[in-house]
MILOMI-42199 format. One record per residue (C-alpha): x negated, y negated, z negated. Coordinates in pm, whole numbers, plus 50000, padded with zeros to 5 digits. Each point is the difference from the previous one (the first is absolute). Example, Ala and Ser with C-alpha at 12.3 -4.5 7.8 and 13.67 -1.06 7.14 Angstrom:
MILOMI-42199
487705045049220
498634965650066
END
This chain:
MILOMI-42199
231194317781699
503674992249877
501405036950084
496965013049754
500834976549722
503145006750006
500035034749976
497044998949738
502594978349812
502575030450056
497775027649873
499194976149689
503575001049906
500515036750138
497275011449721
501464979749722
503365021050023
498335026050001
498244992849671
503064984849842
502145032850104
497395022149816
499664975049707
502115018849685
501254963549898
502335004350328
501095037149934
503464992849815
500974968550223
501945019350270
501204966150188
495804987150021
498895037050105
503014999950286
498944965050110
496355009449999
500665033950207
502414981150262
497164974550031
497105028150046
502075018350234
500834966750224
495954995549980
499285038050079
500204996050380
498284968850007
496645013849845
500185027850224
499854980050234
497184979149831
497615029149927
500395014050346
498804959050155
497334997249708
498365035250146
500374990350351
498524971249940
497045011549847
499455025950292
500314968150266
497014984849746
497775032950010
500635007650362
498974966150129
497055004249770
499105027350176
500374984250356
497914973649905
497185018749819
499055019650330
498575024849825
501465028750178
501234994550357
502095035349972
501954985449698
500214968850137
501975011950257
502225017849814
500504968649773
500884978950281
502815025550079
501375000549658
500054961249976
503194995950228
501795028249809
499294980849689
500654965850106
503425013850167
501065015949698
499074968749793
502224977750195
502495026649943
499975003649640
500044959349988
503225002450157
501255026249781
499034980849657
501404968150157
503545014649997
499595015349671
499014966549853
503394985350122
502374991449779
502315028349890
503944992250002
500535003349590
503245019550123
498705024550220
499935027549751
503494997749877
503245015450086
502794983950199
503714991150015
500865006550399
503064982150143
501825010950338
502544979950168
502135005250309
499664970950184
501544991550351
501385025650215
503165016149795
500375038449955
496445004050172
497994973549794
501305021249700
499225033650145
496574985650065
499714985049644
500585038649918
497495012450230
497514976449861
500775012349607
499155036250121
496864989950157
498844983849678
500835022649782
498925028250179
496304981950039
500374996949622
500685039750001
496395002850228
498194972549782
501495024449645
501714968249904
503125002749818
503014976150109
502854992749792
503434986550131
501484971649859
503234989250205
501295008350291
502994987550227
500925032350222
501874985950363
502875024950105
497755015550284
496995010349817
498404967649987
498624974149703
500854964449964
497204999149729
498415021649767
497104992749742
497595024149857
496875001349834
496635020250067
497535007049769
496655007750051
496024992050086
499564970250137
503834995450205
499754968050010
496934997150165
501055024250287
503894989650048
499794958749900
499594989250394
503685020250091
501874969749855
501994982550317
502375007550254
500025031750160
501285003450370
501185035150179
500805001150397
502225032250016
503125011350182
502315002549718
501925031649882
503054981950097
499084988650341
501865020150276
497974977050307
496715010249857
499294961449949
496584991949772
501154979049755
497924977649731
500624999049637
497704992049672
499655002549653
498094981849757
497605017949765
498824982249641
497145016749860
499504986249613
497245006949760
501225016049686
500034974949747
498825006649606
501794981449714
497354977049934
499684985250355
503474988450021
502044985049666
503725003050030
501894986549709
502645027549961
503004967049940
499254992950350
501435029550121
503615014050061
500435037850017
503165013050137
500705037849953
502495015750233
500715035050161
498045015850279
501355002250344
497635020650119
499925038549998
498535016349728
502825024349846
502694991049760
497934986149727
498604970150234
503484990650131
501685001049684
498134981049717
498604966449956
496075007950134
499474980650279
498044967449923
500104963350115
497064973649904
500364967450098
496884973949855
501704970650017
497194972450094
499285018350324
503885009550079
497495035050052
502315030549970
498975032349959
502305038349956
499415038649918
502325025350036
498355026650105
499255015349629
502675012049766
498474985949673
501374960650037
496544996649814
497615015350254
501994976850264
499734968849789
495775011749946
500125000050381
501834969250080
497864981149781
496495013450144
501284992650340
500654961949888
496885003249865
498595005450310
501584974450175
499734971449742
496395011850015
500164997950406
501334965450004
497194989749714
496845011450272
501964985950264
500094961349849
496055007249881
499065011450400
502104972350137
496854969750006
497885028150095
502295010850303
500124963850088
496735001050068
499405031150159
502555029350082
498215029150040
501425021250259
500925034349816
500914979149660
502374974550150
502875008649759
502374985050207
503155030849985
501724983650281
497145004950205
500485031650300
496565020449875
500865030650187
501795017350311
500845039549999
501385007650377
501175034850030
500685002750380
496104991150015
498675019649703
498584972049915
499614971149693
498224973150008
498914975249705
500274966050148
497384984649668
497195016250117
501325016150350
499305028249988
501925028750182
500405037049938
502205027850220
500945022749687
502834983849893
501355037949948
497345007849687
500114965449891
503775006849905
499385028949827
497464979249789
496455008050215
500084958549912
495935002449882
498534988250311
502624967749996
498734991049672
496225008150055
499894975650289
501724974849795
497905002749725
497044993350232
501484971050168
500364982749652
496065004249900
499444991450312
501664970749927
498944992949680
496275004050128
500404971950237
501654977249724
497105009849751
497474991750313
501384967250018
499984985949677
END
């Protein structure tokens, strides 16, 4: 059976690492013992998993034994009855290991650079852009994340053209990478005297935190510009020379801090945030044959797509990739965004399932 040798294959390499993280030749190589334990614990769930089949398994084995010996018609009977429970919870657990099996994103466990952008709509596209920066960071503030801004660009009425910040913690990648694409809110604005619903949107970029060796950036292709913060911030900020501008000149990317008051904490920030987006561009080109092929429906990557409709006279939002609807629109913009992501996550194993069934 190809699910058995599979996972027989698995456990093979799942014991070796567990010899080689007990062998004392490995003890004072910190980088083999960190990429052994990352590799065990990506393994852990899957011989769970494994040991639970093998055992049911070898009950199906013993209790059709049983119902074919004849031996005892009382235990028979009771054998039969246990054979669907078993069988059921088989199929089950073949499911299960299936979707463990799948590929993992090699990004899912990192932290991201998150980008918010009024889009159309004025005023009320940036007032939603704001609403939709508190409802991430406060579902960072649930998940124990920690967010850190990197620029912001404050409308006169309490609104955001743009702001940039990073969150760091277990696995954010994994649970926030399908919010990337345009955002669209039916509301009656603040400003709206007839009580008129109008639309407006925002675009959200969600970008896996890149690390120096997955992106090369020869510092003479770069031009940093350091000027003064126009941003609040007290008297320091405004004053001196902190606020910093990165352009990397092959891309014509450009990329600014101000929030900090060290012009060297703003220039580390600028500089992981093109990072990030040198790094988003390099997965993009890779995934574009791939794409070509077959779009999956979660993963499109496509930021000018509409992925998502919050409607406040309704209560409602609805995500038009997978559409699904829920009438909590309330919680979800005070961060309650869990359910959202748990039925997206399903969709795209679902997904992937299908692909792998194909093949």
């Amino acid at each position: 059976m190809e699910l058995i040798s599979k996972l027989q294959r698995i456990k093979g390499r799942f014991d070796q690492i567990n010899e080689l993280l007990s062998d004392p030749a490995f003890m004072n190589d910190r980088e083999k013992i960190v990429s052994l334990s990352r590799e065990r614990s990506d393994l852990t769930a899957i011989m769970t998993a494994y040991e639970e089949y093998a055992n049911v398994l070898k009950n199906i084995k013993e209790t059709v034994e049983i119902i074919h010996s004849g031996s005892d018609k009382e235990l028979s009977v009771l054998a039969e009855a246990e054979i669907n429970e078993l069988e059921e919870r088989k199929e089950n657990l073949e499911e299960e290991i299936k979707i463990l099996l799948l590929p993992k994103d090699p990004n899912d466990n990192k932290n991201i650079i998150m980008e918010i952008r009024a889009g159309i709509g004025g005023e009320e596209a940036a007032l939603f852009a704001g609403d939709l920066f508190r409802m991430y960071t406060r579902y960072a503030e649930i998940k124990g994340w920690h967010y850190e801004l990197v620029d912001i660009s404050n409308t006169g009425l309490g609104g955001i053209k743009e702001v940039v910040f990073s969150i760091n913690g277990e696995n954010v990648y994994s649970e926030l990478k399908f919010e990337s694409g345009v955002h669209r809110v039916q509301r009656v604005p603040e400003t709206e005297g007839s009580g008129r619903v109008h639309t407006s949107a925002a675009s959200i970029a969600v970008l896996p935190e890149a690390e120096d060796v997955q992106v090369d950036i020869n510092p003479n292709e770069l031009r940093i510009d350091i000027f003064r913060s126009g941003g609040a911030g007290g008297q320091n900020v405004n004053k001196v020379e902190t606020a910093v501008r990165i352009t990397h000149i092959p891309t014509g990317l450009v990329v600014q801090c101000q929030d900090e008051r060290s012009q060297l904490k703003n220039r580390q920030k600028a500089m992981k945030v093109l990072r990030a987006r040198l790094y988003d561009a390099k997965l993009k080109e890779q995934n574009q044959e791939i794409s070509a092929v077959r779009k999956l429906m979660v993963k499109s990557g496509d930021r000018s797509d509409k992925i998502r409709t919050y409607n406040y006279p309704q209560n409602r939002v609805t995500d038009h990739r997978i559409g699904l609807t829920l009438y909590n629109l309330s919680k979800i913009m005070e961060g309650d965004i869990s359910e959202l992501i748990e039925h997206l996550k399903i969709a795209d194993r679902t997904e992937k399932l299908q692909a792998s069934n194909e093949m």
